[in-house]
PQR file with spaces between the fields and no chain letter, atoms N, CA, C, O and H, PARSE charges and radii, in Angstrom:
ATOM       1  N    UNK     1       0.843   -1.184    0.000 -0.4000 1.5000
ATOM       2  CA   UNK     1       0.000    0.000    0.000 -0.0000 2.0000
ATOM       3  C    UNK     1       0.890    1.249    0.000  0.5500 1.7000
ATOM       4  O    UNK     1       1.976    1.161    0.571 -0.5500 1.4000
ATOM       5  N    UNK     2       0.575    2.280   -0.522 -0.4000 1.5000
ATOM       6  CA   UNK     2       1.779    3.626   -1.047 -0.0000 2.0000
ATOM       7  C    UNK     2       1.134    4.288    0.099  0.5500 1.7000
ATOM       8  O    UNK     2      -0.002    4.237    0.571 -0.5500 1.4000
ATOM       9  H    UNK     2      -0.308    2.351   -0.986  0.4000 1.0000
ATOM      10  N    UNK     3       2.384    5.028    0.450 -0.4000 1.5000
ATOM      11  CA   UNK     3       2.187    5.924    1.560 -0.0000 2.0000
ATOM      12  C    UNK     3       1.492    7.406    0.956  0.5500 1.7000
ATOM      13  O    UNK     3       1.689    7.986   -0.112 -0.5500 1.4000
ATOM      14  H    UNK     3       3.307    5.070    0.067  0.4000 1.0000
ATOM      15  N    UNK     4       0.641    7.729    2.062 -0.4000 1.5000
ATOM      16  CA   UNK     4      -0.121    9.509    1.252 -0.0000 2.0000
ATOM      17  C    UNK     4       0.727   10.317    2.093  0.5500 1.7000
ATOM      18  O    UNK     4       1.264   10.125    3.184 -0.5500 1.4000
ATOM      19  H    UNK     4       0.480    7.258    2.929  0.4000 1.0000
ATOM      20  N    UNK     5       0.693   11.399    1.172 -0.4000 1.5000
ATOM      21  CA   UNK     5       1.627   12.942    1.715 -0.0000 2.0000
ATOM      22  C    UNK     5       0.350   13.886    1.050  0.5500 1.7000
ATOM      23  O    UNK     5      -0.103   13.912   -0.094 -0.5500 1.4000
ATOM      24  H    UNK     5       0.257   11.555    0.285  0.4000 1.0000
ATOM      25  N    UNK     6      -0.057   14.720    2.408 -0.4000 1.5000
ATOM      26  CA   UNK     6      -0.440   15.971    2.399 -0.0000 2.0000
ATOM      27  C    UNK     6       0.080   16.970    2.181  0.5500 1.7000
ATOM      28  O    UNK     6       0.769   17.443    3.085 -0.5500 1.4000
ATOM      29  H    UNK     6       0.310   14.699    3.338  0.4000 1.0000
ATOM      30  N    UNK     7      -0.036   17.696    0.903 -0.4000 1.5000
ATOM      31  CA   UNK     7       0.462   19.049    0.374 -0.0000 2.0000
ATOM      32  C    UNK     7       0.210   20.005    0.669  0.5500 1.7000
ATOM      33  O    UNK     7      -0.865   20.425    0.242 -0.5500 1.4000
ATOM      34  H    UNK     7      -0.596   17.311    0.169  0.4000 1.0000
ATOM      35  N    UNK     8       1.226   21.124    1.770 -0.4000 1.5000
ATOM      36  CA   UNK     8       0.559   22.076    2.660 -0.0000 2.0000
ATOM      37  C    UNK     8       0.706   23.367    1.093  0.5500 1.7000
ATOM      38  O    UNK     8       1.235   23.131    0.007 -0.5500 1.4000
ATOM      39  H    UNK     8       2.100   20.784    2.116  0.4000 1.0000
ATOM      40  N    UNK     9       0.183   24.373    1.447 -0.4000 1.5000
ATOM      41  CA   UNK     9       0.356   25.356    1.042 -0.0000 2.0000
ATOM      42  C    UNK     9       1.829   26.095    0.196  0.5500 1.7000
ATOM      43  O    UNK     9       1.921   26.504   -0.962 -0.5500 1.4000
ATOM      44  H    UNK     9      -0.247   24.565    2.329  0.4000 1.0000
ATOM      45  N    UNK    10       2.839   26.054    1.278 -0.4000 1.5000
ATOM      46  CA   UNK    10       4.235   26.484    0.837 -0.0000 2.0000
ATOM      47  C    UNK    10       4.699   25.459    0.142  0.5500 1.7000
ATOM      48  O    UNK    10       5.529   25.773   -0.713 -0.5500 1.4000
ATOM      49  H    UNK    10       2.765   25.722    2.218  0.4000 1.0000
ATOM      50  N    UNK    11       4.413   24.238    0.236 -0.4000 1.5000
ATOM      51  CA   UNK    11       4.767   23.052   -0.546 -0.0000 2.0000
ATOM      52  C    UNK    11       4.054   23.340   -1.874  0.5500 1.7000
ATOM      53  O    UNK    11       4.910   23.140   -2.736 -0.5500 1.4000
ATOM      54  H    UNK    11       3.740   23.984    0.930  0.4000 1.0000
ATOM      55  N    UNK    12       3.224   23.610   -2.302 -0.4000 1.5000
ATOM      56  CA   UNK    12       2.397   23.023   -3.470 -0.0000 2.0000
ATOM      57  C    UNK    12       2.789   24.909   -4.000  0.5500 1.7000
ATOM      58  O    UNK    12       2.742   24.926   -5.230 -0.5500 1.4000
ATOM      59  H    UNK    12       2.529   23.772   -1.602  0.4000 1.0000
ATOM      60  N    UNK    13       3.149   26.437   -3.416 -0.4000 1.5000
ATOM      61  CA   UNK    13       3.405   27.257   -4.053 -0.0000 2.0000
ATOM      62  C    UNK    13       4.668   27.338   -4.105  0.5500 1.7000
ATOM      63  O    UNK    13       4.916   28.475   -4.507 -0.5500 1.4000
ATOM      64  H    UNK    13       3.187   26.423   -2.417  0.4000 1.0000
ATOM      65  N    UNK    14       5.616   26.774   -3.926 -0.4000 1.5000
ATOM      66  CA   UNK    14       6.965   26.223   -4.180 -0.0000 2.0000
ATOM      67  C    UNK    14       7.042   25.214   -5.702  0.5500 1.7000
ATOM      68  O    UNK    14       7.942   25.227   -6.543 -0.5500 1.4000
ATOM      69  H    UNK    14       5.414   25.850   -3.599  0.4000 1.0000
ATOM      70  N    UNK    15       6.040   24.551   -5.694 -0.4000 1.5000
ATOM      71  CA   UNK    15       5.996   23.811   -7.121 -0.0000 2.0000
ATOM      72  C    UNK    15       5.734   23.977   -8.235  0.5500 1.7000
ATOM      73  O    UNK    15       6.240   23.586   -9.287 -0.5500 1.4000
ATOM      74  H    UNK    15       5.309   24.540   -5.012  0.4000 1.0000
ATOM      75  N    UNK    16       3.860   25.353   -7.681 -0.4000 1.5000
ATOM      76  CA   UNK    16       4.297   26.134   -8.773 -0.0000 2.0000
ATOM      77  C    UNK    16       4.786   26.847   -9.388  0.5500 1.7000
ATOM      78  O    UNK    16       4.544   27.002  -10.585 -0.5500 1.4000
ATOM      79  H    UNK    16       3.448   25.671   -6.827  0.4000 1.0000
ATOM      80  N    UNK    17       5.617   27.482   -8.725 -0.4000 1.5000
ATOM      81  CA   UNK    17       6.557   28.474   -8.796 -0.0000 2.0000
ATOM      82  C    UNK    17       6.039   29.800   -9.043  0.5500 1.7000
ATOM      83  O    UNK    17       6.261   30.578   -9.971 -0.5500 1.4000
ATOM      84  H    UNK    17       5.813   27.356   -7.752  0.4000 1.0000
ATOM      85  N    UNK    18       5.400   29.885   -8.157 -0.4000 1.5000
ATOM      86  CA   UNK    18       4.698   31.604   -7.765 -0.0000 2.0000
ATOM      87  C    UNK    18       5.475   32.647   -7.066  0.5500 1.7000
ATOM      88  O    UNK    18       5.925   32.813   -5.933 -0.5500 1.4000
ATOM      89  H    UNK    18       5.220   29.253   -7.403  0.4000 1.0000
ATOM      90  N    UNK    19       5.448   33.506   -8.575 -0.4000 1.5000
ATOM      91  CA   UNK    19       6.751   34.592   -7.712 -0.0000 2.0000
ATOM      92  C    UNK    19       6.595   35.373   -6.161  0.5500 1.7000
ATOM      93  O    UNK    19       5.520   35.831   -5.773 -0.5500 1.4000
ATOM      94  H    UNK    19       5.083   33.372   -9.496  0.4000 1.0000
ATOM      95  N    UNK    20       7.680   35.423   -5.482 -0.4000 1.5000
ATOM      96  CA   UNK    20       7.866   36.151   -4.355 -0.0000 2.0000
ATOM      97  C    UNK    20       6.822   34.983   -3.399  0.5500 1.7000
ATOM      98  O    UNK    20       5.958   35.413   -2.634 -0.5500 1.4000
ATOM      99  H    UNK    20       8.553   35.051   -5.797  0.4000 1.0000
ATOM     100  N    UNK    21       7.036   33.698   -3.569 -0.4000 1.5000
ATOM     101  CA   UNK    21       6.405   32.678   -2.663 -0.0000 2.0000
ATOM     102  C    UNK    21       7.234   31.452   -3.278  0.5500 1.7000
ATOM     103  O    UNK    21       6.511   30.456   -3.277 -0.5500 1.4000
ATOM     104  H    UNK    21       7.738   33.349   -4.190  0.4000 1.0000
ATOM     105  N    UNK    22       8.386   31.209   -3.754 -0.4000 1.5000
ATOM     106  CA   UNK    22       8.876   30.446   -4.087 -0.0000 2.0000
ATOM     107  C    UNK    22      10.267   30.312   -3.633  0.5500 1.7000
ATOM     108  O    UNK    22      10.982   29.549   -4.282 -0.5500 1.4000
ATOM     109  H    UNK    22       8.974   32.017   -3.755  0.4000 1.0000
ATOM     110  N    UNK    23      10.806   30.977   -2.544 -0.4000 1.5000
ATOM     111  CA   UNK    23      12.501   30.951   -2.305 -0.0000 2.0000
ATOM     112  C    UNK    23      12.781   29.826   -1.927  0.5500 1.7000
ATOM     113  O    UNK    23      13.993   29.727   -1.733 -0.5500 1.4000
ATOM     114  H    UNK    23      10.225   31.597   -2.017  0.4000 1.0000
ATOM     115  N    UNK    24      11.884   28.355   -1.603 -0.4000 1.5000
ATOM     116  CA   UNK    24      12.534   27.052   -1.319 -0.0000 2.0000
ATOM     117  C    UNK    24      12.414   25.985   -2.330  0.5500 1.7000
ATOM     118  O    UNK    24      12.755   24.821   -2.125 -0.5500 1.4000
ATOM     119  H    UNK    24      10.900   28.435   -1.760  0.4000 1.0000
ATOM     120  N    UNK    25      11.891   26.453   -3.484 -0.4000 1.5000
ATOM     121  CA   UNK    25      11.526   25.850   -4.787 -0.0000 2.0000
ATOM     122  C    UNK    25      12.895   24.556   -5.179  0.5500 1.7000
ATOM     123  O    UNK    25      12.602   23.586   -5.878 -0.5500 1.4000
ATOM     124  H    UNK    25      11.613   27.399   -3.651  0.4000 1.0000
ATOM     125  N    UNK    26      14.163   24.715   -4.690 -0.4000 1.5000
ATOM     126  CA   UNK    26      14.958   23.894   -5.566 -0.0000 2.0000
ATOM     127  C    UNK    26      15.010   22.702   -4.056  0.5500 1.7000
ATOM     128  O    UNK    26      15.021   21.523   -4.410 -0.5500 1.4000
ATOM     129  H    UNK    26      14.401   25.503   -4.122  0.4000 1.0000
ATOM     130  N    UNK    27      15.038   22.912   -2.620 -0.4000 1.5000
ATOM     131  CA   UNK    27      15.057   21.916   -2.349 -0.0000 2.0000
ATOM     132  C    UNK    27      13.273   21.479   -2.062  0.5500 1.7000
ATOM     133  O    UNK    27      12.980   20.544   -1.317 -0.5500 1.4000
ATOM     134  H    UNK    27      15.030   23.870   -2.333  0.4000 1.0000
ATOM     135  N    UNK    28      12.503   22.091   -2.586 -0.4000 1.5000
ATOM     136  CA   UNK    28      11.250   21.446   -2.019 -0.0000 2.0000
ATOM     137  C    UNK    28      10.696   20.563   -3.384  0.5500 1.7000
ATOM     138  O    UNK    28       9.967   19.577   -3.279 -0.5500 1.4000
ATOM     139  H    UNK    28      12.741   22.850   -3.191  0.4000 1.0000
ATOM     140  N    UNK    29      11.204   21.130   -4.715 -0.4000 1.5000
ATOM     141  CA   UNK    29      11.681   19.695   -6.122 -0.0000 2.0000
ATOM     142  C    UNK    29      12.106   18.935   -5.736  0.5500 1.7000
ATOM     143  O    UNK    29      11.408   17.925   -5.653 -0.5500 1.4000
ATOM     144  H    UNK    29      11.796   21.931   -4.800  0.4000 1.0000
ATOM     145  N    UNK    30      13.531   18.865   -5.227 -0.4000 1.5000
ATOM     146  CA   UNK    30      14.288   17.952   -4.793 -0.0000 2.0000
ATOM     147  C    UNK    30      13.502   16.952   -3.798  0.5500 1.7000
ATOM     148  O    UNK    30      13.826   15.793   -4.055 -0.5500 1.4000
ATOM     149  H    UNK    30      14.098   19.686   -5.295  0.4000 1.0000
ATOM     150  N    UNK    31      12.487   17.049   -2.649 -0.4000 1.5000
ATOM     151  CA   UNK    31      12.228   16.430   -1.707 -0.0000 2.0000
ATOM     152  C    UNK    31      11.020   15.578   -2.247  0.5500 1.7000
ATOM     153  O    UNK    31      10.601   14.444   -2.014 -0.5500 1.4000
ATOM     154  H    UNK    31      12.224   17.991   -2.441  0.4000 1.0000
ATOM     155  N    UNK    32      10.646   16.606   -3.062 -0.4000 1.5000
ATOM     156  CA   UNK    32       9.658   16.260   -3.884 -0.0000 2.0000
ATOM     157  C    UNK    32       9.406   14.683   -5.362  0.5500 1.7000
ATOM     158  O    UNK    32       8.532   13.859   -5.628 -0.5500 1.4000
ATOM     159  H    UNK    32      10.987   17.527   -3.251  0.4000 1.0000
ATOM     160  N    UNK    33      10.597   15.014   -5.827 -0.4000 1.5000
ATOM     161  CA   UNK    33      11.051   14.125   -6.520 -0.0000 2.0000
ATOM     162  C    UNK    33      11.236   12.508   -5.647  0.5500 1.7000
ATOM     163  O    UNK    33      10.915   11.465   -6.216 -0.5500 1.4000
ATOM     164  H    UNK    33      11.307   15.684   -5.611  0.4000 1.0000
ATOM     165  N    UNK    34      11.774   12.520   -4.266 -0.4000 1.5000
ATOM     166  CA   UNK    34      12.030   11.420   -3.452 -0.0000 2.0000
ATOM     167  C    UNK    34      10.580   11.007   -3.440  0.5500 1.7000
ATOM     168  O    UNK    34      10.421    9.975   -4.091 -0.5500 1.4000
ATOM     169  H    UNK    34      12.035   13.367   -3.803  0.4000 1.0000
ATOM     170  N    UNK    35       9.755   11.360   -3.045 -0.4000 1.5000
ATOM     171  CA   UNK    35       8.158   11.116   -2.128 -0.0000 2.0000
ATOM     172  C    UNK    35       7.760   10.330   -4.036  0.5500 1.7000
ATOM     173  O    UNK    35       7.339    9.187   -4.215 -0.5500 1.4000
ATOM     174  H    UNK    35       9.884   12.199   -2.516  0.4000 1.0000
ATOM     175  N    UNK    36       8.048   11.309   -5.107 -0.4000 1.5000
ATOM     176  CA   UNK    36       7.442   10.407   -6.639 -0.0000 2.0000
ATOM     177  C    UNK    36       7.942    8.866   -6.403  0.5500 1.7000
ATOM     178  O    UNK    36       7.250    7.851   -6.328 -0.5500 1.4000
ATOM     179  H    UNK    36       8.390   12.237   -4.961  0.4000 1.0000
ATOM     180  N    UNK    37       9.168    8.992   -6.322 -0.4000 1.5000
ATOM     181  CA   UNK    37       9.740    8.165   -6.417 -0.0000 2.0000
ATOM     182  C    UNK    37       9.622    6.731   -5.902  0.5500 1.7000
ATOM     183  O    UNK    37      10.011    5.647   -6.338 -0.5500 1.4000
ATOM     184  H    UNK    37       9.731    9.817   -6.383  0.4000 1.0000
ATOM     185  N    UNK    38       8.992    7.087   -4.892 -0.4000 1.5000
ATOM     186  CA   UNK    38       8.694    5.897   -3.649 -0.0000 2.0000
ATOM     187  C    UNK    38       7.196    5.416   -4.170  0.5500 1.7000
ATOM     188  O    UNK    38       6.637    4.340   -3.958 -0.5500 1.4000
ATOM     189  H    UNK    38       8.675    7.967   -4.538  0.4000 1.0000
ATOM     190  N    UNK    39       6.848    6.265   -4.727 -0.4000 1.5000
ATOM     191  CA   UNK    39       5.279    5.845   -4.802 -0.0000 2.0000
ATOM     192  C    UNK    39       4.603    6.470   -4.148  0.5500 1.7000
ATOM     193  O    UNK    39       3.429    6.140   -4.319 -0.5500 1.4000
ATOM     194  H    UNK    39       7.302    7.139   -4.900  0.4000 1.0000
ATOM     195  N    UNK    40       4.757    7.442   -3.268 -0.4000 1.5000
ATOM     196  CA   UNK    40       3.790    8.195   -2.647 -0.0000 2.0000
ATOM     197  C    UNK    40       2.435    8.754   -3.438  0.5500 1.7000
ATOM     198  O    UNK    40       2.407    9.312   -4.535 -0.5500 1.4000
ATOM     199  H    UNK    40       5.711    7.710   -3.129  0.4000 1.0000
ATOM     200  N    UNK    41       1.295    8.432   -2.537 -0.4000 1.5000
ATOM     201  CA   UNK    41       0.204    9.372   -3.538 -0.0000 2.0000
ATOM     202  C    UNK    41      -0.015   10.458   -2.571  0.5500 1.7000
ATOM     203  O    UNK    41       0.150   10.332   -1.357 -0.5500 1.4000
ATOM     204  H    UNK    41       1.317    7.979   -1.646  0.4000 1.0000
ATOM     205  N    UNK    42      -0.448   11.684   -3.254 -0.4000 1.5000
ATOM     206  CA   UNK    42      -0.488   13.098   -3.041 -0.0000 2.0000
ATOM     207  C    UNK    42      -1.622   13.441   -2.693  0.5500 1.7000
ATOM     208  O    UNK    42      -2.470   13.102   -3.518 -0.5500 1.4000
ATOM     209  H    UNK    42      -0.582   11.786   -4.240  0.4000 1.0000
ATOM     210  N    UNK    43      -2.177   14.194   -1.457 -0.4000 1.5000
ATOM     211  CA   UNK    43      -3.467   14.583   -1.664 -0.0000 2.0000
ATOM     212  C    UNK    43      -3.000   16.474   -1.479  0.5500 1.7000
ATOM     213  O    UNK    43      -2.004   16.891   -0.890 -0.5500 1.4000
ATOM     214  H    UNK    43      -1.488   14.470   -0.786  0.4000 1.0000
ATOM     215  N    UNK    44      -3.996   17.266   -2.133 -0.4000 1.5000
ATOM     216  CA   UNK    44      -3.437   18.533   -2.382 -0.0000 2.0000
ATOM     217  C    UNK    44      -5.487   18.739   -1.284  0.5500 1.7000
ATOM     218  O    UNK    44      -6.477   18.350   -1.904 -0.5500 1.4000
ATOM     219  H    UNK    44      -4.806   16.927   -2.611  0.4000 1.0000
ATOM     220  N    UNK    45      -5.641   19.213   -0.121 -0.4000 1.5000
ATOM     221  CA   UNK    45      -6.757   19.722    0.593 -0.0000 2.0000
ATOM     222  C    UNK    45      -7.594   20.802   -0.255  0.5500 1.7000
ATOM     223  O    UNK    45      -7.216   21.450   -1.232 -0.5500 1.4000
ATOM     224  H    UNK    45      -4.837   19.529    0.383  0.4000 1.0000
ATOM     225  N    UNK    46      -8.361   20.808    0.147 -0.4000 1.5000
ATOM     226  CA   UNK    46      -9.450   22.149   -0.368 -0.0000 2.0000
ATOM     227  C    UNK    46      -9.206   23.349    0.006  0.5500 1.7000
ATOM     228  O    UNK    46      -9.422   24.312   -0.730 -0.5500 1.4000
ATOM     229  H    UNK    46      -8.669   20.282    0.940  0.4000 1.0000
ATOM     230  N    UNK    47      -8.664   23.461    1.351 -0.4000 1.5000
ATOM     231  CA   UNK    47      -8.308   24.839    1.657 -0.0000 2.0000
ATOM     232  C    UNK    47      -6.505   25.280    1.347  0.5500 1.7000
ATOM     233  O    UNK    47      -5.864   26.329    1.405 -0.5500 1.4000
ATOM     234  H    UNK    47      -8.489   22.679    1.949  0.4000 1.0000
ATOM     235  N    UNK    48      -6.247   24.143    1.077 -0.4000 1.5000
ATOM     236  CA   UNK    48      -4.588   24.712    0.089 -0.0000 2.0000
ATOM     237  C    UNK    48      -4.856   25.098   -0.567  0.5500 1.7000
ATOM     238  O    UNK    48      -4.483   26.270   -0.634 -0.5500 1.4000
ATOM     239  H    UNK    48      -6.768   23.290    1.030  0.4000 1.0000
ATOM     240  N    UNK    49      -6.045   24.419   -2.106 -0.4000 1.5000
ATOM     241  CA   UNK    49      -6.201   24.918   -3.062 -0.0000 2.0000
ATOM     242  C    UNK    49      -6.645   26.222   -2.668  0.5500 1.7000
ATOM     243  O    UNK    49      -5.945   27.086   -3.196 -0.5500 1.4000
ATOM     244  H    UNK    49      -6.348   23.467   -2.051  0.4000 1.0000
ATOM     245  N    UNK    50      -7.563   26.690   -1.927 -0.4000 1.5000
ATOM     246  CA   UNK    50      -8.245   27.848   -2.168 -0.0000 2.0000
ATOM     247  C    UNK    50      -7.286   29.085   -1.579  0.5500 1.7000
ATOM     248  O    UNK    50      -7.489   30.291   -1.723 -0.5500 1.4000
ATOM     249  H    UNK    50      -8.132   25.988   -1.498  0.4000 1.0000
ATOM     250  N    UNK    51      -6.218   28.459   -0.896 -0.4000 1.5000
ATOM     251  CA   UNK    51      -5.373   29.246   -0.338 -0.0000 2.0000
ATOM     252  C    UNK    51      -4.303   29.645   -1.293  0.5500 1.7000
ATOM     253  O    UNK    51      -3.815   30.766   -1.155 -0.5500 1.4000
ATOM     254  H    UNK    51      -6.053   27.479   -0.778  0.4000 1.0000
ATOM     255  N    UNK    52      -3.826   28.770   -2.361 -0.4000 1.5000
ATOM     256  CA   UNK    52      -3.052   28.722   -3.048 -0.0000 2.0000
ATOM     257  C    UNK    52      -3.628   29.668   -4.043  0.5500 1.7000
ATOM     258  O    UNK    52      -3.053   30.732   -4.272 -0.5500 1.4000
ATOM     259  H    UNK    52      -4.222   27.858   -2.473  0.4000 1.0000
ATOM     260  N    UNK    53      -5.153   29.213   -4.876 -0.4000 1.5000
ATOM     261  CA   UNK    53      -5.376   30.343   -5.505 -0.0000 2.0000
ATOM     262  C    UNK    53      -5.381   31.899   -4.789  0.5500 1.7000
ATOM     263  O    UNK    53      -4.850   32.781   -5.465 -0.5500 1.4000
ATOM     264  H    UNK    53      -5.621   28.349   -4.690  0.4000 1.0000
ATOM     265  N    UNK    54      -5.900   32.252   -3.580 -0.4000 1.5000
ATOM     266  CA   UNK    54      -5.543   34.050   -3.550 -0.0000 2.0000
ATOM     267  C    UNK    54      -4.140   34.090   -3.688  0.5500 1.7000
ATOM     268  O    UNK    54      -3.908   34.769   -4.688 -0.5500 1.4000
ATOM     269  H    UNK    54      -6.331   31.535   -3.031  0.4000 1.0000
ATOM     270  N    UNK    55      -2.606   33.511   -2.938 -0.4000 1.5000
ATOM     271  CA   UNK    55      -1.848   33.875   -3.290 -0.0000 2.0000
ATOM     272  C    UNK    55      -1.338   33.913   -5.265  0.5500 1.7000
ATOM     273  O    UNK    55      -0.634   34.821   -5.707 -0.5500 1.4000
ATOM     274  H    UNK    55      -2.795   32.959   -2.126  0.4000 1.0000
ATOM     275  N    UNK    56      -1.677   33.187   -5.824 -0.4000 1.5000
ATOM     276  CA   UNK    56      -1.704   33.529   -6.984 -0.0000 2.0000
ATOM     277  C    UNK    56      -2.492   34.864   -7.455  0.5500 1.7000
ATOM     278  O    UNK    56      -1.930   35.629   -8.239 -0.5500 1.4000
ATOM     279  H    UNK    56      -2.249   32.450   -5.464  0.4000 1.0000
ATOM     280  N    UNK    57      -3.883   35.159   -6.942 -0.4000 1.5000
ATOM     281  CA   UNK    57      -4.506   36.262   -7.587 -0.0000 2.0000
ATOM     282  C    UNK    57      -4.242   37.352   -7.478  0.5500 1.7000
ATOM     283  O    UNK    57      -4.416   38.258   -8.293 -0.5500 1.4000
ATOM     284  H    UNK    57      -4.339   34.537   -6.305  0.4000 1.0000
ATOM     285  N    UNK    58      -3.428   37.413   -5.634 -0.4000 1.5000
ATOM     286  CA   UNK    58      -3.268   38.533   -5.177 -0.0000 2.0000
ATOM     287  C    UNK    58      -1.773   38.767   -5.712  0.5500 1.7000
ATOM     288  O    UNK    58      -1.210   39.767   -5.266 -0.5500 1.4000
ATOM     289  H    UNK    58      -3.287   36.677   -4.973  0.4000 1.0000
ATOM     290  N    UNK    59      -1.042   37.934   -6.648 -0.4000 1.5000
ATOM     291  CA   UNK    59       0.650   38.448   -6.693 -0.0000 2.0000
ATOM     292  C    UNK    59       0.588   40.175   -7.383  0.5500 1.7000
ATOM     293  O    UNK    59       1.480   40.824   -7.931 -0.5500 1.4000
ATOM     294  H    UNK    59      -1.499   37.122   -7.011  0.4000 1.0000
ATOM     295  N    UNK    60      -0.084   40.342   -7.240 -0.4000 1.5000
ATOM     296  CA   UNK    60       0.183   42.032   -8.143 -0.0000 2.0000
ATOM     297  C    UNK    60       0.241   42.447   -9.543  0.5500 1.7000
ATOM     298  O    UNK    60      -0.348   43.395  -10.062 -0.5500 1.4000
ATOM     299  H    UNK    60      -0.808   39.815   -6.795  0.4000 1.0000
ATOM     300  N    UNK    61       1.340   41.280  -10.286 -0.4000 1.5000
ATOM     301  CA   UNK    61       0.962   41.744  -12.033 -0.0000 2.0000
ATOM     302  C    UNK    61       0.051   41.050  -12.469  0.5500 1.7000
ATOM     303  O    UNK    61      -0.522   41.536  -13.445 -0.5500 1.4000
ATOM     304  H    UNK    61       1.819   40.510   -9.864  0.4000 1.0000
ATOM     305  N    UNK    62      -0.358   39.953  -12.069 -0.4000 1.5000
ATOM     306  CA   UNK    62      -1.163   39.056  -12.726 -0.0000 2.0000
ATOM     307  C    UNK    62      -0.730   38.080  -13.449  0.5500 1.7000
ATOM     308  O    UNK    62      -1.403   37.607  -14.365 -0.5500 1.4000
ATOM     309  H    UNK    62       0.107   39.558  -11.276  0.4000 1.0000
ATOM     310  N    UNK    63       0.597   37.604  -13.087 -0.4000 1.5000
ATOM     311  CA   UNK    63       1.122   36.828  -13.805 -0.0000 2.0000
ATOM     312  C    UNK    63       1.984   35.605  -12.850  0.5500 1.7000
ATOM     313  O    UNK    63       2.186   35.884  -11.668 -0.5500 1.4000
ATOM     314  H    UNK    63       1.144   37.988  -12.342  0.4000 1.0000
ATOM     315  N    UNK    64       2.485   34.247  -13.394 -0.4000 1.5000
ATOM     316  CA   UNK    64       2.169   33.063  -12.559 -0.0000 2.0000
ATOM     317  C    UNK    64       3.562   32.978  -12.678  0.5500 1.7000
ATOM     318  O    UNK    64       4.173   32.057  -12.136 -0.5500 1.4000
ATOM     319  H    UNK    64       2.321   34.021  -14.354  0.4000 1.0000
């Protein structure tokens, strides 16, 4: 049975690489890549997502 990992917020805007919310982006790939690797399945919550979208809406130019 594959182990689940919960995707907090700084984790999942680290991946997408959302400016001025991304300064741990190369080791949180990196950690990231291990958890694929193993087989981990991912659950990304409802309130990350919804959290994740304002920091995207609110970045200022409008751009990702």
């Amino acid at each position: 049975m594959a182990d689940i990992c919960l995707l907090d917020t700084s984790i999942l805007l680290n991946i997408l690489d959302v400016p001025n919310r991304n300064q741990q982006r190369k080791p949180v790939l990196d950690d990231f890549e291990v958890y694929i690797s193993t087989g981990c399945k991912f659950i990304i919550p409802l309130v990350v997502a919804v959290e994740v979208g304002n920091h995207i809406s609110q970045n200022g130019d409008g751009t990702m």
